[in-house]
N, C-alpha and C positions, 0 to 999 in steps of 0.2 A: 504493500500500500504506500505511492506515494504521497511525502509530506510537502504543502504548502507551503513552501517558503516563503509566501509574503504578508500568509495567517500568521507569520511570528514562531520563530526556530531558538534554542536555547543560546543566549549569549556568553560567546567563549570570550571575551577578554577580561571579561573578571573573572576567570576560571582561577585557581590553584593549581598547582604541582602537582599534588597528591591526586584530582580528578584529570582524569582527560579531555583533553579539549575537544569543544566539537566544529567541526570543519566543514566551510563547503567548497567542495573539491572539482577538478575534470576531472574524467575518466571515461576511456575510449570517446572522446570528445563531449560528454553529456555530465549534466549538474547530478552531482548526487553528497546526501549529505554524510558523515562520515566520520567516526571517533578516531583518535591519534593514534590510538593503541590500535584500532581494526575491530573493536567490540560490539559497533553494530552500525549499520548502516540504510539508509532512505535513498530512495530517488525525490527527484522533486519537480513539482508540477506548479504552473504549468510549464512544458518542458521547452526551450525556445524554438527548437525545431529545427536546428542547425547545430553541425562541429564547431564545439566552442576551443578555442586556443589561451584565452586569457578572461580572468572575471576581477569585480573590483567592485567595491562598497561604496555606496556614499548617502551614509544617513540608513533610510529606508529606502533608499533606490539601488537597485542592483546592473552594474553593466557590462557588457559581455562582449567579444571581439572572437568574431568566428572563424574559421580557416581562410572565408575567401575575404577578410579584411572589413568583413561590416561589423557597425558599431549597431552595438541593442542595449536598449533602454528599458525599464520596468516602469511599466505605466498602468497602477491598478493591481490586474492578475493578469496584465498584459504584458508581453513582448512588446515594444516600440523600435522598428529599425528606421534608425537617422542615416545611413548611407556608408560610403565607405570612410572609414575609420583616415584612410590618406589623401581626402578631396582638398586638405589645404595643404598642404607639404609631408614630405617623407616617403619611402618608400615600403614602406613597412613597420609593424610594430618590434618597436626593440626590448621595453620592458612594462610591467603594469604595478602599480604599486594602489594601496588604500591608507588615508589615515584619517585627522578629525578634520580636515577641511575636505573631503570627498574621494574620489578615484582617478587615477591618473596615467596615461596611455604615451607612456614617450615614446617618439618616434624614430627610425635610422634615417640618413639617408645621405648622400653624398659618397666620393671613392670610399671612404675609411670609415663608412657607416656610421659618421658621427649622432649626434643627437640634433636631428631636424626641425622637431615640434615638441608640444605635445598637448591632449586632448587633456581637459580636465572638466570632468562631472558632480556639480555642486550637490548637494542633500535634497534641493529643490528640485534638480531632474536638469539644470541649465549644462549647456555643453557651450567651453570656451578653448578658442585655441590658443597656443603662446608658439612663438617662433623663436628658436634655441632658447631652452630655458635651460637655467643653471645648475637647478636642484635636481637632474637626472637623475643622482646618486641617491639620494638623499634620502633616508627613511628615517630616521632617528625624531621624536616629537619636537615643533618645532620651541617650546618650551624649554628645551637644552640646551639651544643658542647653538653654535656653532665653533668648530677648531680653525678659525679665519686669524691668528696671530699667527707673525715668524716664528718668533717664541717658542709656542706652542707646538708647532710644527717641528720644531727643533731639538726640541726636549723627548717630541714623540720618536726622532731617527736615532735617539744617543739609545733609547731603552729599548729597540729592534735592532741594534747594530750586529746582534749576532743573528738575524733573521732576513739582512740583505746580501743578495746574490755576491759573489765576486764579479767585478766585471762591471758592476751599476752603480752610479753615483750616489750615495745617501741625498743629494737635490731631488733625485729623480726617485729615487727606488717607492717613495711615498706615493702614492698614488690614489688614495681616499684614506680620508679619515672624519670621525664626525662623534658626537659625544652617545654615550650607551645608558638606555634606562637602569643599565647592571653596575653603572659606576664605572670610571673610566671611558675608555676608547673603542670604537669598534676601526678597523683602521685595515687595508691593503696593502701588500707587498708586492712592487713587480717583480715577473719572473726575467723580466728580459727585457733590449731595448723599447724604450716609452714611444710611442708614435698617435701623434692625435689623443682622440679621445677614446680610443677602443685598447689602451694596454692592459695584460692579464696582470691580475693582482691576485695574490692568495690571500685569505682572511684570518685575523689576528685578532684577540680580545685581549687589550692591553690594561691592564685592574692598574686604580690608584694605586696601588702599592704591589709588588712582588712581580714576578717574571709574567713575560706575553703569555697568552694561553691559544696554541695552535690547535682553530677548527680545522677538523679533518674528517671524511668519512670513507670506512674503507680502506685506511690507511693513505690519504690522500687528504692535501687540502683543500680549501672550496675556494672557487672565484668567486671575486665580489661580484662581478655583473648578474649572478642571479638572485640578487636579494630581492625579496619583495614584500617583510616588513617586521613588526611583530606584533604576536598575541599574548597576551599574560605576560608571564616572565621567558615565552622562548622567541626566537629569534626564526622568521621563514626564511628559506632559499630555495630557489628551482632546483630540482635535482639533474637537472641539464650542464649546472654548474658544477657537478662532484662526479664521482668514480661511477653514482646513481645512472646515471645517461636521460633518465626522466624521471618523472613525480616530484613532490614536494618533501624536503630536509628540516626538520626542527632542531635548534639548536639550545643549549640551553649554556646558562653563565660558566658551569664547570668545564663547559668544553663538549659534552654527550650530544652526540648528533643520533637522531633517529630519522628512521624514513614512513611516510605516512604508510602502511600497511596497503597493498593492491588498489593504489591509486597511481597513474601513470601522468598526470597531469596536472598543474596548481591549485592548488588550497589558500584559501581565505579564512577570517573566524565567520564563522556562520553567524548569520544578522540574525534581529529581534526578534 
């Protein structure tokens, strides 16, 4: 029997540790809802009717980005599709994020697959574009301010210095960093020459005090480019981005990466 996702689904960001969150996930391109552990699972109706690739919150509205690039909107118990997701620039979606100002749809596009655009969908259902925006990266709440001092930047390469490649400048080898609701830094490390805006960075949780904590799954660490946000106290990333090859990665402050249980494609917290 599926669940109504827009009758009001159980809110996982105030979840705890000790319960499992509950998720709403792709899988084989369709919404279904989904505990972290795999302890039980819903489809959800109504269903949009299309291979979704990406989904994202905003408020009570839910929107969705299909394989062949169209953007869908929740209108009611409705699907609403506004068109393709790249009518004002980009050529494709590069990554989708959710937080308290609504859902966010950045785009690639140019040689080096920079960041193009991106689509952003208010709690009200408004869809606005932005042309190169800044905060591509950016998931951390924006109540944390930001790692924007020399300084700061500076202090963060002395306490990775055994964490950068040979061969890469400590200038360079930084490559994001931004503050973590766990305290400290959540912070990238390039693997190799920096070019544009697409270099591979591994992810690092650098704590106020004591040694970096290397996320890793699979014995492997994760790129920062598939972050896409967090619920509770864990931390999401594509599993696109890890040893995973797909699904969605939770991570949590000590470093424990788990993988959502037979889900093959992104996870959200399930809305109200």
């Amino acid at each position: 029997m599926g669940i109504k996702v827009f009758a009001g689904l159980l809110l996982a960001s105030g979840a705890v540790a000790a319960q499992p969150l509950s998720l709403l996930c792709i899988d084989q391109g369709k919404l279904v809802v989904e505990r972290e552990d795999g302890s039980g699972r819903d489809s959800v109706e109504p269903s949009p009717g299309a291979r979704l690739i990406a989904i994202g919150l905003a408020g009570r509205t839910l929107a969705a980005v299909t394989e062949g690039n169209e953007l869908l909107l929740t209108q009611g118990k409705r699907w609403r599709h506004l068109g393709k997701l790249t009518k004002k620039g980009g050529t494709g979606l590069m990554r989708a994020t959710s937080d308290a100002r609504g859902a966010h749809f950045f785009l690639q596009g140019g040689e080096d697959n920079q960041v193009a655009g991106a689509l952003d969908v208010s709690a009200a259902g408004k869809v606005t574009f932005r042309k190169h925006p800044d905060d591509a990266r950016r998931i951390a709440p924006a109540e944390l301010g930001a790692i924007d001092a020399p300084e700061k930047w500076e202090a963060l390469r002395g306490r990775l210095k055994a964490q950068i490649p040979q061969g890469i400048s400590p200038e360079e080898a930084l490559v994001f960093a931004e503050p973590s609701p766990w305290g400290g830094a959540l912070v990238a490390v390039a693997t190799g020459e920096v070019e544009g805006e697409t270099a591979v960075g591994e992810l690092w949780f650098v704590p106020d005090s004591g040694a970096p904590v290397a996320l890793r799954y699979k014995g492997e660490l994760l790129d920062y480019r598939g972050l896409l946000g967090y619920i509770g106290d864990a931390l999401v990333i594509s599993g696109d981005s890890s040893a995973a090859k797909h699904g969605t990665l939770l991570i949590r402050k000590t470093g424990k990466v788990t993988a959502v249980p037979k889900v093959d494609g992104l996870c959200i917290a399930a809305p109200h």
